[in-house]
C-alpha positions as CSV (number, residue, x, y, z in Angstrom):
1,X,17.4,22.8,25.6
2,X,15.9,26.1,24.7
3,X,11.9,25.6,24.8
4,X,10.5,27.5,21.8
5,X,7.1,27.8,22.9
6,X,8.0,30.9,24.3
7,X,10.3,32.3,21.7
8,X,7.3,34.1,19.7
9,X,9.8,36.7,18.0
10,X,11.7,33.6,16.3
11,X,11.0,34.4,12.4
12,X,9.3,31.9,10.6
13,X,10.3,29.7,7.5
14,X,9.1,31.1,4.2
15,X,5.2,28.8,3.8
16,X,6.5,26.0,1.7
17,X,4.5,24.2,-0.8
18,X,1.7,21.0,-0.3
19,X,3.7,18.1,0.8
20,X,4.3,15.9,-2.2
21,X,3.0,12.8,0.3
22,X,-0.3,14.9,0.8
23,X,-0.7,16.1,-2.8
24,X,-0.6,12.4,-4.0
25,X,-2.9,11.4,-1.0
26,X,-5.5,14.0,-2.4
27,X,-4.6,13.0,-6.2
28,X,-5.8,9.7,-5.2
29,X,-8.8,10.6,-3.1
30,X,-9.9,12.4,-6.5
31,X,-9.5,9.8,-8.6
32,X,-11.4,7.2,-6.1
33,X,-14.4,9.6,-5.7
34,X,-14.3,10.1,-9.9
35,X,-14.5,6.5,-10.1
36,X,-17.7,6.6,-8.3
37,X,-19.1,9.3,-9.8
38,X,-18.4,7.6,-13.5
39,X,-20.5,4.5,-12.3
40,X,-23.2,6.2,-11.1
41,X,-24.3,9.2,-13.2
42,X,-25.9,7.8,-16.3
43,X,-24.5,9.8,-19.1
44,X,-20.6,8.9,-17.8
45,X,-22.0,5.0,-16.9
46,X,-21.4,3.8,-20.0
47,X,-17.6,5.7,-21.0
48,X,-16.4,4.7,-17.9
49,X,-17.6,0.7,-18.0
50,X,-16.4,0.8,-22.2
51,X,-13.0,2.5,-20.9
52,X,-12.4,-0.2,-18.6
53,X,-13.7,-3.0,-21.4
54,X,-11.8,-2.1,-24.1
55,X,-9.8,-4.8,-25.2
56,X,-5.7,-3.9,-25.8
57,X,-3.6,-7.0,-27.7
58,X,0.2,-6.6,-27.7
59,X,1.2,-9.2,-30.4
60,X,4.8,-10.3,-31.1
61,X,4.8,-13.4,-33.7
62,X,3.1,-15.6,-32.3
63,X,2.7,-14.3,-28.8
64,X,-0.5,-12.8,-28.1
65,X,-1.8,-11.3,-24.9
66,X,-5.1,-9.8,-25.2
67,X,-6.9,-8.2,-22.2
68,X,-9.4,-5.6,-21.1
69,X,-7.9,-2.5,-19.9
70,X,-8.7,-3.1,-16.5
71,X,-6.4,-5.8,-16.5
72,X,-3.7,-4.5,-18.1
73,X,-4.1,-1.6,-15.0
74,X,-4.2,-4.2,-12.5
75,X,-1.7,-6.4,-13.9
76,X,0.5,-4.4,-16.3
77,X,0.9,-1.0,-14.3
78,X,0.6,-2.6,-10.4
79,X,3.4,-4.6,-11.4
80,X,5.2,-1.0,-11.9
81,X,3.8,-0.4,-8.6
82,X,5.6,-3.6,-7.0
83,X,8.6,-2.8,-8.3
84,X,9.1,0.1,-6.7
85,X,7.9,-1.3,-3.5
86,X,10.5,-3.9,-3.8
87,X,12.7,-1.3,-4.2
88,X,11.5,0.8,-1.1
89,X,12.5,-2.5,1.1
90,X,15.6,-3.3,-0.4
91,X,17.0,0.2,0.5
92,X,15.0,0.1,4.0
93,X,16.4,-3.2,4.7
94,X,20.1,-2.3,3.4
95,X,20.1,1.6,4.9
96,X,16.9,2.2,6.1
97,X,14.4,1.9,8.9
98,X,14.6,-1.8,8.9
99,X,18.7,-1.8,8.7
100,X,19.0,-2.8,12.3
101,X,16.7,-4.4,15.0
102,X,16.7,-2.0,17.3
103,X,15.8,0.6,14.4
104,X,13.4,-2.0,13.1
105,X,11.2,-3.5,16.1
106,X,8.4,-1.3,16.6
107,X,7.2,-1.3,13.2
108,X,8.0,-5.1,12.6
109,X,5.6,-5.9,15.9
110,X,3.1,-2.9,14.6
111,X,3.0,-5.0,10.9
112,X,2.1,-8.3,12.1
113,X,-0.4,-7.6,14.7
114,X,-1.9,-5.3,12.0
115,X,-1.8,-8.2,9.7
116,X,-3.0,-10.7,12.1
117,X,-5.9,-9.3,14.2
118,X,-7.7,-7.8,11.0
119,X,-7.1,-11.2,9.4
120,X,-8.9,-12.9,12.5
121,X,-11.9,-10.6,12.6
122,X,-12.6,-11.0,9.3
123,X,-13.1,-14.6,9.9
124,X,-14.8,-14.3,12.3
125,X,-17.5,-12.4,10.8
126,X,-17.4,-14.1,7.7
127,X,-16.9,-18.0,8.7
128,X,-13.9,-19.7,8.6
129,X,-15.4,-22.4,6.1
130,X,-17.2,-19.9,4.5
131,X,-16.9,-19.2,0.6
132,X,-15.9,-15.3,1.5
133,X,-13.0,-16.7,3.8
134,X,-10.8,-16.6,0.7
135,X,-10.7,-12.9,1.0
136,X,-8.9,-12.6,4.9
137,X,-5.8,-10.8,3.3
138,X,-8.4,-7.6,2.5
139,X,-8.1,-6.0,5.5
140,X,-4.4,-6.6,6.6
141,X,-3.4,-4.3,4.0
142,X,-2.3,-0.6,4.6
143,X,-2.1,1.9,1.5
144,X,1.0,3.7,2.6
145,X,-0.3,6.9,0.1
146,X,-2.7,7.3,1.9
147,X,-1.6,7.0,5.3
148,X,1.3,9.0,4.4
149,X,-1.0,12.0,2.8
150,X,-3.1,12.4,5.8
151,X,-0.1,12.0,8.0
152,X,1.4,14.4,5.7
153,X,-1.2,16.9,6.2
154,X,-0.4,17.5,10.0
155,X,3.2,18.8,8.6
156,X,5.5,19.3,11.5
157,X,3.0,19.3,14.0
158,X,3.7,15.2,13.9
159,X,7.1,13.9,14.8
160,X,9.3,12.8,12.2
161,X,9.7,9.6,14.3
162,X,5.8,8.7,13.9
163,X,6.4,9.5,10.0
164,X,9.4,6.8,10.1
165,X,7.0,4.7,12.1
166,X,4.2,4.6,9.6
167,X,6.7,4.4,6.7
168,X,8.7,1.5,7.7
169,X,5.2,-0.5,9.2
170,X,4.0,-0.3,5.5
171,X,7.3,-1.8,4.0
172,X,6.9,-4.5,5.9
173,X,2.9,-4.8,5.6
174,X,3.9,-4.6,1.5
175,X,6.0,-7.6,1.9
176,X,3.5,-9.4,3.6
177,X,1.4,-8.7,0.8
178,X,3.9,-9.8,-1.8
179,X,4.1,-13.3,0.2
180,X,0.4,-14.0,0.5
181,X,-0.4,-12.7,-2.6
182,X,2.2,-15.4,-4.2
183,X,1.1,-18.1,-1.4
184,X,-2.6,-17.7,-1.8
185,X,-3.8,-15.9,-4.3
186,X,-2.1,-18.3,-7.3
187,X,-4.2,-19.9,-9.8
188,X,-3.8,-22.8,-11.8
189,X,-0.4,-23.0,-12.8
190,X,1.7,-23.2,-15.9
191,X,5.3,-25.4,-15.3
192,X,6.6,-24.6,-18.8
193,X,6.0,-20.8,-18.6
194,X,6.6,-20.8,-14.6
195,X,10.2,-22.6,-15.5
196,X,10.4,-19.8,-18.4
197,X,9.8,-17.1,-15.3
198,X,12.4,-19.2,-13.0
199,X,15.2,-18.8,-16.0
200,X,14.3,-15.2,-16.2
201,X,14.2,-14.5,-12.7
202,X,18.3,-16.5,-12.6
203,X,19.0,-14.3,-15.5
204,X,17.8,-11.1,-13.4
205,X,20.2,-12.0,-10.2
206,X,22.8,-13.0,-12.7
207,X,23.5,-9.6,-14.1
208,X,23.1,-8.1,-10.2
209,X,25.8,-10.8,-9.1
210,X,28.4,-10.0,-12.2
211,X,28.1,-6.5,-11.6
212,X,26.2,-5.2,-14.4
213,X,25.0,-1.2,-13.6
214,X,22.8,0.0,-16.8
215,X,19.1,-0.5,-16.6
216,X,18.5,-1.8,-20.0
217,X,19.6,-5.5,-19.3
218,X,17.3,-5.9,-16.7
219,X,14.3,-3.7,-18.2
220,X,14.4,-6.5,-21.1
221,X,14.5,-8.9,-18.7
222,X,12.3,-7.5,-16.5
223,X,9.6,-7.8,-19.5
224,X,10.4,-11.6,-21.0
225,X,9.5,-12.6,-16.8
226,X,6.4,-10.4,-17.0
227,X,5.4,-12.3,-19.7
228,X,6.1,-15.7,-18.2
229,X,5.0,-14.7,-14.7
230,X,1.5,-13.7,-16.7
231,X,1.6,-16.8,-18.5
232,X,2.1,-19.0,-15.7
233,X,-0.7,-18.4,-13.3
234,X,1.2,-16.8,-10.6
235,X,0.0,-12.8,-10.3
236,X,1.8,-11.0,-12.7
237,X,2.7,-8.0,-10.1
238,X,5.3,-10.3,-8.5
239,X,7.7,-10.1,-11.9
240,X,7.9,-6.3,-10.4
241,X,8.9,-7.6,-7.1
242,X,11.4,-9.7,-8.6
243,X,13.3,-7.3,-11.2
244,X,13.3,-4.6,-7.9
245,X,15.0,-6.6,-5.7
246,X,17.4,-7.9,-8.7
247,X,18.3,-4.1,-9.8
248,X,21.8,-3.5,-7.5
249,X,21.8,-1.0,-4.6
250,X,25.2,-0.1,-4.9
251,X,26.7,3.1,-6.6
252,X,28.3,1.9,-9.9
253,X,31.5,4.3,-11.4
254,X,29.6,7.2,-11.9
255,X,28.5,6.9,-7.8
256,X,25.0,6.4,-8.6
257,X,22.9,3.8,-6.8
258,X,20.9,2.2,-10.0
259,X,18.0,1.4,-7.1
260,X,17.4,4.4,-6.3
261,X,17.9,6.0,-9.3
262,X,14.9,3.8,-10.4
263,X,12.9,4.6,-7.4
264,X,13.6,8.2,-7.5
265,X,12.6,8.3,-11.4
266,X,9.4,5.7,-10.4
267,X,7.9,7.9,-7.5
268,X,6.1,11.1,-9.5
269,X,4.6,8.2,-12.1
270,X,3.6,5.8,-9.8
271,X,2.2,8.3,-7.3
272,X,0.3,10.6,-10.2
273,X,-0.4,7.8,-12.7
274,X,-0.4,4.4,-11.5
275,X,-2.3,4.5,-8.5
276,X,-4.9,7.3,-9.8
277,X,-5.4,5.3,-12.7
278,X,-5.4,2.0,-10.4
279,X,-8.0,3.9,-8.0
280,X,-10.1,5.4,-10.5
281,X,-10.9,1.9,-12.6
282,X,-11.3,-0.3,-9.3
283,X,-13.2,2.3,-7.4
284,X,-16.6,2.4,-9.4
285,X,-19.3,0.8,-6.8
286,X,-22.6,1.3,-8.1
287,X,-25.0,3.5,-5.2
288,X,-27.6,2.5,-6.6
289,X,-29.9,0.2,-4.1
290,X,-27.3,0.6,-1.6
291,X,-28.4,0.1,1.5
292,X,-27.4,-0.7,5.3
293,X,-28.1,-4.4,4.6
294,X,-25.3,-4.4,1.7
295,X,-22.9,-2.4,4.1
296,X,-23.5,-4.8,7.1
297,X,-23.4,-7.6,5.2
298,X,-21.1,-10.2,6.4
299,X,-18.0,-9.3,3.7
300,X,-18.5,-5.9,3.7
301,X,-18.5,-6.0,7.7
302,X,-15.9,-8.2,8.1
303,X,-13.6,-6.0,5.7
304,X,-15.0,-2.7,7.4
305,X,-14.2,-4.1,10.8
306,X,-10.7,-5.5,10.2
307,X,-9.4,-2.2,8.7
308,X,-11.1,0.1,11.0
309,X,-11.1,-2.0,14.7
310,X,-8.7,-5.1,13.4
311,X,-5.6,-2.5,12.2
312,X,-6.0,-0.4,15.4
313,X,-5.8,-2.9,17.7
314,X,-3.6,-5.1,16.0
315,X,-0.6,-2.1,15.1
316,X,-1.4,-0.2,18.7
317,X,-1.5,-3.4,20.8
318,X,1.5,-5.4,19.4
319,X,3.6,-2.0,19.8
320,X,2.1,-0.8,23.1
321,X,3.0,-4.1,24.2
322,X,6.5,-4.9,22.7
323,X,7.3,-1.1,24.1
324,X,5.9,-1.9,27.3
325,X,8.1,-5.2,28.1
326,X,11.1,-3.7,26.6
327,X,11.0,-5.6,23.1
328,X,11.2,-2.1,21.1
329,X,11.9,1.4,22.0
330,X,9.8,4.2,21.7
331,X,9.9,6.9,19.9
332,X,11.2,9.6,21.8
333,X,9.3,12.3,20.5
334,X,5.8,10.9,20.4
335,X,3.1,10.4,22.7
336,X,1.0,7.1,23.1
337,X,-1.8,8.9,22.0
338,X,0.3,10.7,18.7
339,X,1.1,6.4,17.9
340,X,-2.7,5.5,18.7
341,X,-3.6,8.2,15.7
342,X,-0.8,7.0,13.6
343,X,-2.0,3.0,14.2
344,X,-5.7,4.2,13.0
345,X,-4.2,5.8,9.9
346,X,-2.8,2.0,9.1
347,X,-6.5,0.8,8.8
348,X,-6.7,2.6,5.6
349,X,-6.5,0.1,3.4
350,X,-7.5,1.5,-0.4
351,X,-5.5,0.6,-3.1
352,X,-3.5,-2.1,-1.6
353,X,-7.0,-3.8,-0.3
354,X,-9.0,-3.5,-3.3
355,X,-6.0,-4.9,-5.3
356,X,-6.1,-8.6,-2.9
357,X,-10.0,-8.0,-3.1
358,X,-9.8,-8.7,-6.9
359,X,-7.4,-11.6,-6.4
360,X,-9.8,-13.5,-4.3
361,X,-12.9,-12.6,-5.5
362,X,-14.1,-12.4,-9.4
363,X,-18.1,-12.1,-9.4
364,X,-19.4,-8.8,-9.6
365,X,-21.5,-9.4,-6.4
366,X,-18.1,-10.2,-3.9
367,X,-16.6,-7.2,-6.1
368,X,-19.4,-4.4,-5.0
369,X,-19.0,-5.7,-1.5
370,X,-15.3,-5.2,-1.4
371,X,-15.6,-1.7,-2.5
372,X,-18.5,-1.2,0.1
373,X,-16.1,-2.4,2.9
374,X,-13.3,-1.0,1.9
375,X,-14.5,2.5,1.2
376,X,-16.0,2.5,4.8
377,X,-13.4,0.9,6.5
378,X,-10.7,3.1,4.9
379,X,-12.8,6.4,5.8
380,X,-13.2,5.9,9.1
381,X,-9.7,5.0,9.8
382,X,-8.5,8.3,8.0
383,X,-11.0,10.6,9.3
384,X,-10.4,9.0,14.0
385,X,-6.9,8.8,12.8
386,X,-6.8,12.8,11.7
387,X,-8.9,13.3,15.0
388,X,-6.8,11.4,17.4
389,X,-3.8,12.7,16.2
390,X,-5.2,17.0,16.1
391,X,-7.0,15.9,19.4
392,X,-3.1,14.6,20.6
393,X,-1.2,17.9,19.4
394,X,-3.8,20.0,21.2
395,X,-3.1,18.1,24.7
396,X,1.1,18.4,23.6
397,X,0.7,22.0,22.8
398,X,-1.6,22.8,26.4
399,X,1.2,20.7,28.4
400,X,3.6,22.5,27.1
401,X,2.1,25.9,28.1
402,X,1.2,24.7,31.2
403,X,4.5,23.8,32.5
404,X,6.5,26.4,30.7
């Protein structure tokens, strides 16, 4: 194989634009640094906490649901947001990085260490009989726009393989989340309503199974188990879940898969609106009286710790050590250090850990220190991560020199 390194004269691709990954990454950044900004400056306090108060009813007969407008973001529009996760795994699962094993592995070990080992230090720090255990699913969580728009910002200078890597260890990392947020994170429920959502749900896999193509079937039926999902006291996001794993993968007579169809048209709103928005109205911890007690204090810590230390440890050490007694391959291109970098950018957690944080915990008190911890933990994940993995091109690039 040629080595380009000394092929200088090779003309170069015309600059392209931001990566779309990295633009959204920034977008959200923005939005979560707004959010702060509207809590704490005095003349924007008040806009931003009446925004978020406003009350929105959607009446039909005598079907009422009235909410604030922060929960009709966290349970209207992240419910959008689920759906098109559930789509991203169908089509991993079916085609994808997780369509085989051997493809599969690395991540899969990656995902539960990274789920476990956060899960444990958080804990630990906290009590496990204390009142803040509740919240030990905050730090196993990975915001894959994130990740990916830091990744992103590295371009080609990252394998693609490490890209793949980070990609498919967040599908599966989201459908952990979709199972402990239906296991755990559940209130009191409904049977009438949850039996309404079970019909709906049938009705969903019914059309899938009888070969029915056009969206509008299971849009409508998509909303009646929104409804009934909200209704019954399970989290309202996992109607999304449902209606993107019911909505068929295969092309129909025009050759058009309706899945990704939907998650093509979903991307540009979910990655400009929906999380912004999500970001923006969950984001807002006051700065006022912060202090080091508040970030050191056991919650904030223990969510701190288990996205910054818990997600490198646990995504580095499970895949270091499935690689290293032959459980998964690695990838060919990448260093150890180039996956060490990639592991760190798992620990940021943001929207996805904010999201469980407001599942387990509804007092404003827990809700400040969520933010606090997840802020920090997320930061210094993204910023080592983007260190480590410059600091590992810059050894790649010197070897390569060296031994040309």
């Amino acid at each position: 194989m040629t080595d380009t390194a000394v092929q200088p004269d090779i003309p170069k691709a015309p600059a392209q634009g931001m990566d779309p990954a990295a633009k959204a990454g920034l977008l959200l950044a923005a939005a979560a640094v707004l959010g702060v900004l509207s809590e704490n400056i005095t003349a924007l306090r008040p806009l931003y906490d009446g925004f978020l108060t406003t009350n929105v009813t959607v009446a039909v007969g005598e079907l009422k649901i009235a909410k604030p407008l922060l929960l009709w973001i966290n349970d209207g529009l992240m419910a959008i947001f689920f759906l098109l996760v559930a789509l991203e795994i169908k089509r991993e699962v079916y085609e994808g990085a997780l369509s085989s094993w051997k493809r599969a592995a690395l991540p899969v070990y990656g995902a539960i260490g990274g789920m476990a080992v956060p899960a444990l230090i958080f804990l630990t720090i906290v009590g496990w009989d204390s009142d803040e255990a509740k919240g030990w699913a905050i730090p196993a969580a990975t915001d894959i726009a994130f990740a990916l728009g830091v990744l992103s910002l590295f371009g080609n200078r990252v394998p693609a393989e490490l890209k793949t890597f980070l990609l498919a260890l967040a599908v599966v990392d989201d459908l952990g989340a979709i199972i402990i947020i239906a296991l755990f994170y559940t209130s009191k429920l409904s049977i009438a309503a949850l039996m309404l959502a079970v019909l709906a749900g049938i009705g969903l896999f019914a059309l899938n199974f009888s070969g029915v193509k056009r969206f509008t079937p299971y849009v409508l039926l998509g909303i009646i188990l929104w409804v009934c999902v909200l209704k019954s006291g399970v989290h309202a996001t996992l109607a999304g879940v449902a209606l993107g794993f019911a909505i068929p993968l295969k092309p129909g007579r025009d050759g058009k898969s309706p899945a990704k169809a939907a998650e093509h048209g979903l991307h540009p709103w979910i990655a400009y609106l929906v999380m912004p928005l999500f970001a923006f109205a969950n984001a807002g911890v006051p700065l006022e009286g912060l202090s080091l007690e508040l970030l050191f204090a056991p919650l904030s810590l223990a969510i701190m710790m288990g996205l910054f230390v818990g997600k490198q440890i646990g995504v580095f050490g499970f895949a270091y050590t499935a690689i290293r007694f032959g459980l998964a391959e690695r990838p060919r291109e990448a260093s150890m250090a180039q996956l060490y970098g990639v592991s760190l950018l798992a620990g940021i957690g943001f929207t996805m850990s904010l999201f469980i944080g407001a599942l387990a915990y509804v007092d404003p008190e827990h809700q400040t220190l969520v933010r606090i911890g997840v802020i920090s933990g997320s930061i210094l994940s993204g910023v080592t991560g983007a260190l480590i993995l410059g600091f590992a091109k810059k050894r790649a690039i010197a070897h390569v020199a060296t031994s040309a």
